[in-house]
GULUMDO-700418 format. One record per residue (C-alpha): residue number from 1; residue in one letter; y negated, z negated, x negated. Coordinates in steps of 0.2 Angstrom, whole numbers. Example, Ala and Ser with C-alpha at 12.3 -4.5 7.8 and 13.67 -1.06 7.14 Angstrom:
BEGIN
resi:resn:yy:zz:xx
1:A:22:-39:-62 $
2:S:5:-36:-68 $
END
This chain:
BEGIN
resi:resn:yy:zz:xx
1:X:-484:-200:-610 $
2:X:-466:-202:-620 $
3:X:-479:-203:-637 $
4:X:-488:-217:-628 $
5:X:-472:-227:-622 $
6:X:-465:-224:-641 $
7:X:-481:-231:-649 $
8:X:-477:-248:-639 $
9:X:-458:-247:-638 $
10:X:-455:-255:-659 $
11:X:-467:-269:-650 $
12:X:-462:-276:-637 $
13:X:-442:-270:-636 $
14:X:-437:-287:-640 $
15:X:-444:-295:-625 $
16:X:-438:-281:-615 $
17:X:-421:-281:-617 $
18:X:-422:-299:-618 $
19:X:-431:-298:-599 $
20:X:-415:-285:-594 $
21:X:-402:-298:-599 $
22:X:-410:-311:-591 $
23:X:-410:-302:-574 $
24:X:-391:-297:-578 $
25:X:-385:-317:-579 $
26:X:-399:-321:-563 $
27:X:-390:-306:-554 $
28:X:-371:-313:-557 $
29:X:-374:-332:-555 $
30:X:-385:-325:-534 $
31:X:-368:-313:-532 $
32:X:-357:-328:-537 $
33:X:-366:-340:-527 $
34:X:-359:-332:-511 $
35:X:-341:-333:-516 $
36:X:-344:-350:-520 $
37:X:-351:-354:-501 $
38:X:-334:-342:-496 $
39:X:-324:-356:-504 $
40:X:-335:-370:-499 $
41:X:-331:-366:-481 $
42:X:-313:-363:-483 $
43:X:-312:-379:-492 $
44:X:-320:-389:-476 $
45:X:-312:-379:-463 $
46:X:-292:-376:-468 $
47:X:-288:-390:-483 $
48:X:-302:-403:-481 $
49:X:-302:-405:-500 $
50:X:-315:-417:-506 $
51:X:-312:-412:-524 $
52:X:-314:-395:-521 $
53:X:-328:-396:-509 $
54:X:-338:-407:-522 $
55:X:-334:-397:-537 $
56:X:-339:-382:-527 $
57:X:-357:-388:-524 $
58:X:-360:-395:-543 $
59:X:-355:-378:-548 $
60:X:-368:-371:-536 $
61:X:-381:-382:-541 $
62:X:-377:-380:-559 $
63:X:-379:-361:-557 $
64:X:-394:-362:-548 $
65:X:-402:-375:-558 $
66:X:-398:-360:-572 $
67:X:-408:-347:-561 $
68:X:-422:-358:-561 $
69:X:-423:-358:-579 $
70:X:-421:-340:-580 $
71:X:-437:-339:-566 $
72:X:-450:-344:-578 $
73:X:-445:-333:-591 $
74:X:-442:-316:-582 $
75:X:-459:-320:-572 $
76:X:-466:-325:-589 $
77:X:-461:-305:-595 $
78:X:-464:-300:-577 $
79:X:-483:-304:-575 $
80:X:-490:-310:-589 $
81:X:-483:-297:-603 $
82:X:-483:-284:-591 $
83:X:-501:-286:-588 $
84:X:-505:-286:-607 $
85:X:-494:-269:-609 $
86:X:-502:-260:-596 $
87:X:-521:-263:-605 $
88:X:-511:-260:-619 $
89:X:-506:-241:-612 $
90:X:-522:-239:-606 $
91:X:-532:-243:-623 $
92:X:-519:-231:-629 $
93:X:-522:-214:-619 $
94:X:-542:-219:-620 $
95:X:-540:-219:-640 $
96:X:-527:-200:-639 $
97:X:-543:-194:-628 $
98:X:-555:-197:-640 $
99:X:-544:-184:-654 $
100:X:-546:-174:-638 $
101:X:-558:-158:-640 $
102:X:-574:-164:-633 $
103:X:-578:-151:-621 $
104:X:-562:-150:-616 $
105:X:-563:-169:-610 $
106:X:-580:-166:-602 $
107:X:-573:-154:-590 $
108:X:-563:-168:-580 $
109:X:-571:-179:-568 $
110:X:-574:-195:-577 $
111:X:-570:-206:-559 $
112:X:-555:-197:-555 $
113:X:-547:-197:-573 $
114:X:-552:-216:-574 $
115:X:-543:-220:-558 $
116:X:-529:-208:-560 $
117:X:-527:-216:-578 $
118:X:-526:-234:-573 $
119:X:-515:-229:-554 $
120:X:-503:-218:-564 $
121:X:-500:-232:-580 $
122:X:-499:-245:-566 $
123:X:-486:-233:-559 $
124:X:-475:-230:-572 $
125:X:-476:-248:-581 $
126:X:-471:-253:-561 $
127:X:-455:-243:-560 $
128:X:-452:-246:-581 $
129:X:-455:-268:-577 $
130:X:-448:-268:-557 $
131:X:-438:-255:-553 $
132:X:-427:-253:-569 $
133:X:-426:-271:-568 $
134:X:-423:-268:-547 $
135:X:-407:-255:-552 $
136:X:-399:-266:-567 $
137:X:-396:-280:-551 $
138:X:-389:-268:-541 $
139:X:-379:-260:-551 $
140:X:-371:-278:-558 $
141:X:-370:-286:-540 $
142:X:-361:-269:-536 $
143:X:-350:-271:-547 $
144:X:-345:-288:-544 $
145:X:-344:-285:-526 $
146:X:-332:-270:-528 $
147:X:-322:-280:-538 $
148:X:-320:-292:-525 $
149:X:-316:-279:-511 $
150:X:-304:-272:-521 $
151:X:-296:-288:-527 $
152:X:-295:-294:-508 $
153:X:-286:-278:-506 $
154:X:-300:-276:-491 $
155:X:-299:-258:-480 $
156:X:-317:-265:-478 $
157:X:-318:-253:-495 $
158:X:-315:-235:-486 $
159:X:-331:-240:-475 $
160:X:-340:-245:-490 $
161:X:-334:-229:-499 $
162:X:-340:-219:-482 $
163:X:-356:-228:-478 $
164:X:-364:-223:-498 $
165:X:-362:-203:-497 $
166:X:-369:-203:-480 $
167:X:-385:-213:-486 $
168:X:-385:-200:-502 $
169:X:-383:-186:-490 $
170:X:-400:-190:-479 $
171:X:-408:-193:-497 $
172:X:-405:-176:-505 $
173:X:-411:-168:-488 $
174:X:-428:-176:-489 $
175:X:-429:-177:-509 $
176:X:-440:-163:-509 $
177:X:-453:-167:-499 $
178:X:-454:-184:-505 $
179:X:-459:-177:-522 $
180:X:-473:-163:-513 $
181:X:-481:-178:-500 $
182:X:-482:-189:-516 $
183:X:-491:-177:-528 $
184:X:-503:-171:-514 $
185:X:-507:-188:-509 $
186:X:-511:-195:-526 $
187:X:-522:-178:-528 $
188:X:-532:-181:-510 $
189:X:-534:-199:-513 $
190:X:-541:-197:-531 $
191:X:-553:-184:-524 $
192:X:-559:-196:-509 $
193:X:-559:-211:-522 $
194:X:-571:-199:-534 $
195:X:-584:-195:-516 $
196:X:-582:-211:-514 $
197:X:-589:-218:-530 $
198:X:-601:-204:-531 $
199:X:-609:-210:-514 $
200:X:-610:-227:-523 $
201:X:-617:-221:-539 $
202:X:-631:-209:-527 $
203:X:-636:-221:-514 $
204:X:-655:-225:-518 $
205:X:-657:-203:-515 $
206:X:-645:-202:-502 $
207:X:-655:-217:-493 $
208:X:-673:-212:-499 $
209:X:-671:-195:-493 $
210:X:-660:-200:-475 $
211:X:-647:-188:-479 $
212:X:-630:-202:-474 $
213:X:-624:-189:-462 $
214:X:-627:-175:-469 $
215:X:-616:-183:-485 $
216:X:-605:-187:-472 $
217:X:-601:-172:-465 $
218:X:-600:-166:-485 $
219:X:-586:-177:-487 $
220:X:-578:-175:-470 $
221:X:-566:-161:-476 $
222:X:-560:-172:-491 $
223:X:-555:-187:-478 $
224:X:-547:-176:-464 $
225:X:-535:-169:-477 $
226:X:-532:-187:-485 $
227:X:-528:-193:-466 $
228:X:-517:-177:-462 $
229:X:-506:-181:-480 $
230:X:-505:-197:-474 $
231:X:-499:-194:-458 $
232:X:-486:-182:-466 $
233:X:-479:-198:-477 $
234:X:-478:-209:-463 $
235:X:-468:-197:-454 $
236:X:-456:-195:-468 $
237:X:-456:-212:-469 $
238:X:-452:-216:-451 $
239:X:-438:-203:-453 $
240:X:-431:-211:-467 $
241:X:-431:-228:-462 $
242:X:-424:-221:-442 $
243:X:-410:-215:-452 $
244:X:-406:-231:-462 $
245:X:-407:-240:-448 $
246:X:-395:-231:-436 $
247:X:-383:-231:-450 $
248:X:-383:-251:-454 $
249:X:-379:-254:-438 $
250:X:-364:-242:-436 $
251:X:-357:-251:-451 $
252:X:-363:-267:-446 $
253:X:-355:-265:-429 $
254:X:-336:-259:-438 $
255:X:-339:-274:-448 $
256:X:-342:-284:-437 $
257:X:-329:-280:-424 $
258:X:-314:-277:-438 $
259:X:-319:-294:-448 $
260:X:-317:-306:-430 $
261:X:-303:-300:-425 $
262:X:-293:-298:-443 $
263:X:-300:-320:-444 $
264:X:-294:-321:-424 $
265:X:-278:-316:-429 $
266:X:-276:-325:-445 $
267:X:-274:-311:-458 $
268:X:-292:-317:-465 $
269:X:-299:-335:-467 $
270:X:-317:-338:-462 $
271:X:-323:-340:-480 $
272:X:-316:-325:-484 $
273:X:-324:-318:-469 $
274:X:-340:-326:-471 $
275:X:-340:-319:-490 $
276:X:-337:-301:-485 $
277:X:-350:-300:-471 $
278:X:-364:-305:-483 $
279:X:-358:-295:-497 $
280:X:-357:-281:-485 $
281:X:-375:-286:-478 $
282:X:-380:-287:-497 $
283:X:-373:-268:-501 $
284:X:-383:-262:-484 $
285:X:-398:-271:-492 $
286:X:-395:-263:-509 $
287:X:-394:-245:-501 $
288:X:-409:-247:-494 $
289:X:-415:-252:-510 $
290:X:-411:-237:-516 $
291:X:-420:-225:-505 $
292:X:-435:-237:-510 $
293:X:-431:-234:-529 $
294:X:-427:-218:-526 $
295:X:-446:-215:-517 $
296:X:-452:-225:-532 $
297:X:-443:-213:-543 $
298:X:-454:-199:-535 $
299:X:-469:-207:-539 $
300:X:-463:-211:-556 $
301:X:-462:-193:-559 $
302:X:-478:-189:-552 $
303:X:-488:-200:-563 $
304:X:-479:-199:-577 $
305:X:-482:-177:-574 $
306:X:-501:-181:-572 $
307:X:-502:-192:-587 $
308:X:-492:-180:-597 $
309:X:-503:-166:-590 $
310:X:-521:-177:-598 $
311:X:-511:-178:-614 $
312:X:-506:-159:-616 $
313:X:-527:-157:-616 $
314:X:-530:-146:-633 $
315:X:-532:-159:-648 $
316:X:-548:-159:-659 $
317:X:-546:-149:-675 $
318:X:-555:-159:-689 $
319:X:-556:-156:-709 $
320:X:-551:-165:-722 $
321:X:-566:-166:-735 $
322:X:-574:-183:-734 $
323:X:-592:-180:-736 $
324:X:-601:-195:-743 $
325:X:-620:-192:-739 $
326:X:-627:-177:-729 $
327:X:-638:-168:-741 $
328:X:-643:-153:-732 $
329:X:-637:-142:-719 $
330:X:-637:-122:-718 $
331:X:-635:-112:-703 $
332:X:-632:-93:-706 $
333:X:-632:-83:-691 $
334:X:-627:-95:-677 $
335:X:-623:-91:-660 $
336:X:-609:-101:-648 $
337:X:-598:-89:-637 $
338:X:-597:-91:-620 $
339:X:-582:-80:-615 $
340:X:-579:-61:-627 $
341:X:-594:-53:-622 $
342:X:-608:-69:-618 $
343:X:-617:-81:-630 $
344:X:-627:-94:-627 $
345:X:-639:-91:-637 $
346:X:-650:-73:-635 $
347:X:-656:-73:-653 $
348:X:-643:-77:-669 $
349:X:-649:-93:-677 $
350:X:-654:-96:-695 $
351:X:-663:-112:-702 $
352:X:-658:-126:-712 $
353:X:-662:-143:-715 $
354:X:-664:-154:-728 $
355:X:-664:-174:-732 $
356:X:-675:-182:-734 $
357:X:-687:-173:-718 $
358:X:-691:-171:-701 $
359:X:-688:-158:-690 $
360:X:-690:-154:-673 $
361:X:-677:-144:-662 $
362:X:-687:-134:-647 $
363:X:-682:-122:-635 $
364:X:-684:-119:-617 $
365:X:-674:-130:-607 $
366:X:-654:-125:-604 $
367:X:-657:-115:-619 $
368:X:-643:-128:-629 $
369:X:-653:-138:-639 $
370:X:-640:-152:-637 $
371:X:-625:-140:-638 $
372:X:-632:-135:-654 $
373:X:-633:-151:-664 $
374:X:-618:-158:-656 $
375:X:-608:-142:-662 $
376:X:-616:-146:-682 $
377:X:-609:-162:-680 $
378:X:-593:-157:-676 $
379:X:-594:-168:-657 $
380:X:-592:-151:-649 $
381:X:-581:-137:-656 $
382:X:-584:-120:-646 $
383:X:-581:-103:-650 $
384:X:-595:-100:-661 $
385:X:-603:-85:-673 $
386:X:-608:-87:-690 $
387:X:-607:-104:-703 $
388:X:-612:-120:-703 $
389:X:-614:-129:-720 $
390:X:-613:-145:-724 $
391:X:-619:-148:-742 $
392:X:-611:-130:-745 $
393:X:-596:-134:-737 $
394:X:-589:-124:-722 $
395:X:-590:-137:-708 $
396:X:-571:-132:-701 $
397:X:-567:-139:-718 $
398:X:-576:-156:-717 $
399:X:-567:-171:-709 $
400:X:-582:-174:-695 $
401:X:-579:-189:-687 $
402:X:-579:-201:-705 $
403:X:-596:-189:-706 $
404:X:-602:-196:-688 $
405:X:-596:-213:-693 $
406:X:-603:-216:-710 $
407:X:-617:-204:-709 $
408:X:-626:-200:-691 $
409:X:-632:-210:-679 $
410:X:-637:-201:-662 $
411:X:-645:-205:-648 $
412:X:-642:-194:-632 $
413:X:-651:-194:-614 $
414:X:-642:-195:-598 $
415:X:-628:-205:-602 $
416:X:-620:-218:-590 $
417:X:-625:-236:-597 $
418:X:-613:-249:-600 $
419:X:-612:-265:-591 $
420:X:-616:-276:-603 $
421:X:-630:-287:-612 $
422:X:-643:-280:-623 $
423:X:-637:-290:-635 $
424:X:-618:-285:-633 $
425:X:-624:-268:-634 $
426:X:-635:-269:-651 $
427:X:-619:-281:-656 $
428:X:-610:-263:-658 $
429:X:-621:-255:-667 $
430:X:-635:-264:-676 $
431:X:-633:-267:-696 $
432:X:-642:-283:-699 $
433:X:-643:-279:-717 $
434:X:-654:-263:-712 $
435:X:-664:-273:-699 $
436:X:-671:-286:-710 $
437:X:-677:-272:-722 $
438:X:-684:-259:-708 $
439:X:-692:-275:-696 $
440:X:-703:-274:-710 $
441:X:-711:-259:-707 $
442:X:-728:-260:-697 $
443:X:-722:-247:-684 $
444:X:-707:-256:-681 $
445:X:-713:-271:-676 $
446:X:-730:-262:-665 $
447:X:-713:-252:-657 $
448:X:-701:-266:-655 $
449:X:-711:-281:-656 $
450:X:-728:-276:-645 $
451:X:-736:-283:-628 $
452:X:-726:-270:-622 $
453:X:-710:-273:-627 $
454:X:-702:-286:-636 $
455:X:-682:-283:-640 $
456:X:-680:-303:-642 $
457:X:-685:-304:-625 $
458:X:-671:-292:-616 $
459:X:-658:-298:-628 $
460:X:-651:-309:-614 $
461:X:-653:-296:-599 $
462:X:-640:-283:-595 $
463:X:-645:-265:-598 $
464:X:-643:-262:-579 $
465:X:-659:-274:-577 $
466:X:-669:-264:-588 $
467:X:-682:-252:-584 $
468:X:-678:-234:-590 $
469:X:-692:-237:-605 $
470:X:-686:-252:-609 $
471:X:-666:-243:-609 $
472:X:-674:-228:-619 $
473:X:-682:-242:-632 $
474:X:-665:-250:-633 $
475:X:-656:-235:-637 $
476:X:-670:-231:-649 $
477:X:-666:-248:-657 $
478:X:-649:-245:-660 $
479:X:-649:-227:-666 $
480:X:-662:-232:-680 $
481:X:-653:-246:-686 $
482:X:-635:-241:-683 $
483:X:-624:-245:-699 $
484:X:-625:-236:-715 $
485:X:-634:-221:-705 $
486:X:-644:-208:-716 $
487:X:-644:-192:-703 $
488:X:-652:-194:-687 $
489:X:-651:-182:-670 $
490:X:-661:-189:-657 $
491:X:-662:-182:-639 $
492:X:-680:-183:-634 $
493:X:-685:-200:-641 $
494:X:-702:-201:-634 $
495:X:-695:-200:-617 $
496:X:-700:-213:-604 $
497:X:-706:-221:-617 $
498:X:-723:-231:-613 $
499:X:-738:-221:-619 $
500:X:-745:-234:-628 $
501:X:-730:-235:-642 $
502:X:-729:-216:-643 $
503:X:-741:-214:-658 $
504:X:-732:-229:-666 $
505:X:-713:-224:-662 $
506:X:-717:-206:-672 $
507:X:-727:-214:-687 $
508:X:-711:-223:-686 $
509:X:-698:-210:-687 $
510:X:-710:-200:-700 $
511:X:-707:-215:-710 $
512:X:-688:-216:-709 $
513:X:-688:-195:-716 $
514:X:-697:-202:-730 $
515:X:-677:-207:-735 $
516:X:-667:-199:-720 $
517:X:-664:-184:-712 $
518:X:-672:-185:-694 $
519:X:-667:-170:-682 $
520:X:-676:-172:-665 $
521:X:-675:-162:-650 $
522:X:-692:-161:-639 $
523:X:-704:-155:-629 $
524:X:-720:-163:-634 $
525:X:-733:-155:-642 $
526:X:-740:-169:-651 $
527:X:-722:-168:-663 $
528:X:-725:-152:-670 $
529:X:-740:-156:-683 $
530:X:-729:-172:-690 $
531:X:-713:-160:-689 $
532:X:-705:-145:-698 $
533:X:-702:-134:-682 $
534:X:-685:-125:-676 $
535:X:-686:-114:-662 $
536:X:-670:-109:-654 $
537:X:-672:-92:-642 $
END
């Protein structure tokens, strides 16, 4: 996380110091203001001193006509730039996962890691924007406020001086478990967020095949121990705030009692009085400030421990040799490794491919067809037996994702759509320079322009609306045109794809091997004869 916060920190330091110092003058001129009304009253009371009662109040206004100048600026940093930071933190640890090892990445659940992303940036933006901001006020109205005490040569400072180790004291003792109640909570509650969104993301099979209370029950486990934390906090809590209580109003009562009869006797004016009270109010309120800072702190911690934990995932190891065009590939006794003594594969793998052709990956299914052709392309990065070549090059030594981006276009199945339009979608993708000279192809247009399915007419629908032959074409769409593209792995093309444009859709891909490598994993039969066949076993 520290890599994150530096990677923003030359950016927007200006405004943050800038928003520090802002909150330091607001926090003198709201400590001043209540000697001022101290003096204001003594003014009224014991001297009746229009000149001084008038100059007291354009002071105050003067100051506060200040603050309200200051307002818009620290809420300016406060909301607005805050809220621009925290997508700024966000984009940031989704751009460190993608130099993540793949697999590595795959293993997390993709709902819990998205909301403990965006609740643990959240959280430590929070305490970096509010609570620092909170502690800096403090610890400047402090200040001021001891000087004052001091100055007034008050015994009202021993009580203070008693009143902040016993607040400490009750801290340390439940410091501990503050930390344990907040780690476990965050854990449960990202667990029940993830069952949650699962139920959500099920709910046509959960419906379909009557199975709510059985889901129920599944989940029941997962809720009981997010109420039993939860009760544990507010116990804490309850303890905490029982203690802060009872001891603000033993102080509160000495105060009180000491302060009326030191102004009964005439050893303290009223102002004097009236300033010490609130000031001594305002300490109590800052110590309880405290113990919320000091929770907040513990949350801090958490978040920043679990962010720090999601950036400690192994980074990708990539080459260095740019490859400008993939002229063939060799693979010399392939096999991935499980764990020291499993592989995934029962049978060591040679073949090879060359471009311009087509070829056709088969293998029963689990076998790791996929696995496979995402390892050559350097997406996944197991532990694996024997080479792979690039034109002759050792694929460790290639720098594989300028090959994905300038050279492969893929298109993979079961993969969670975006919620976007069809034509935000192709937007990504699509080369229009390479669409006006493939649209020309025969087979493209009985593919993408037939009674079937036209793609001008889904262009404004979102890819949620569309049937899952009609998602499969659009996908199709865009891994065939995808910019500057001359390698293409594509995970069962023909699936869900309406019978009628089959035919076409592989006179269509033939067509592109005439100039492009076309690597195709499949089952259907009807591939093999157009097809140069690999058989992984």
């Amino acid at each position: 996380m520290r890599a994150v916060l530096k990677e923003l920190n030359g950016k927007y330091k200006f405004e943050y110091f800038l928003f520090l110092g802002m909150n330091i003058i607001n926090t003198c001129i709201e400590t001043s203001n209540v000697f001022l009304e101290g003096m204001l009253i003594n003014s009224l009371v014991y001297k009746a001193d229009r000149t001084s009662f008038i100059r007291n109040i354009v002071v105050i206004i003067a100051l506060n006509v200040i603050r309200l100048f200051l307002s818009f600026f620290i809420n300016k940093i406060q909301i607005l730039k805050f809220r621009k930071i925290n997508i700024e933190v966000n984009d940031t640890i989704i751009k460190k996962l993608y130099s993540k090892d793949t697999l590595e990445v795959l293993k997390l659940d993709p709902i819990q890691t998205a909301d403990r992303i965006t609740e643990d940036t959240n959280e430590i933006l929070n305490f970096l924007f509010q609570t620092v901001n909170q502690i800096t006020s403090i610890v400047i109205s402090s200040i001021i406020i001891f000087i004052y005490i001091i100055k007034a040569k008050s015994h009202f400072f021993l009580l203070v001086m008693i009143l902040l180790p016993a607040y400490i004291i009750l801290y340390l003792f439940l410091k501990p478990k503050i930390f344990k109640i907040n780690l476990e909570l965050r854990r449960i509650y990202n667990e029940y967020f993830s069952g949650f969104a699962e139920w959500l993301n099920r709910y046509v099979e959960i419906k379909g095949n009557k199975r709510e209370e059985m889901e129920s029950k599944r989940w029941k486990k997962t809720k009981a121990s997010l109420l039993n934390i939860t009760r544990r906090n507010f116990f804490l809590n309850l303890g905490m705030s029982t203690g802060e209580i009872v001891l603000q109003l033993i102080f509160q009562l000495i105060l009180f009692i000491n302060g009326g009869l030191a102004v009964i006797s005439g050893s303290m004016t009223i102002g004097a009085f009236s300033v010490l009270f609130q000031y001594f109010n305002q300490l109590l309120g800052q110590v309880d400030e405290i113990f919320s800072i000091l929770f907040n702190f513990e949350s801090f911690r958490v978040a920043y421990m679990r962010i720090d934990q999601l950036m400690s995932i192994r980074n990708e190891v990539d080459g260095e040799i740019v490859i400008p065009k993939i002229e063939n590939i060799q693979v010399h006794n392939f096999n991935i490794s499980l764990d020291a003594r499993k592989t995934l594969f029962s049978k060591k793998l040679t073949c090879s491919f060359n471009n311009s052709g087509l070829y056709v990956v088969r293998g029963r299914n689990g076998i790791g067809k996929s696995t496979f052709l995402r390892t050559i392309i350097g997406l996944y990065t197991p532990a694996k037996k024997g080479t792979i070549l690039i034109n002759n090059i050792d694929i460790d030594l290639i720098n594989k994702k300028k090959l994905r981006e300038d050279n492969i276009s893929c298109l993979f199945q079961d993969t969670i759509l975006p919620n976007c339009l069809v034509r935000e979608y192709l937007d990504m993708y699509v080369n229009e320079s390479n669409e006006d000279h493939i649209s020309e192809d025969q087979y493209f247009q009985k593919v993408f322009s037939s009674s079937q399915f036209n793609i001008k007419k889904v262009l404004d629908k979102k890819m949620t609306e569309l049937s899952t032959g009609e998602i499969q074409l659009v996908k199709l769409y865009s891994a065939i045109l995808k910019k500057k593209a001359h390698c293409f792995l594509l995970d069962e093309p023909l699936a869900n794809i309406y019978p009628e444009l089959q035919s076409d859709l592989l006179s269509l891909l033939k067509k592109i091997a005439q100039t492009n490598l076309v690597i195709i994993i499949s089952h259907d039969l009807g591939i093999e004869e157009k097809a140069k066949n690999i058989r992984i076993r």
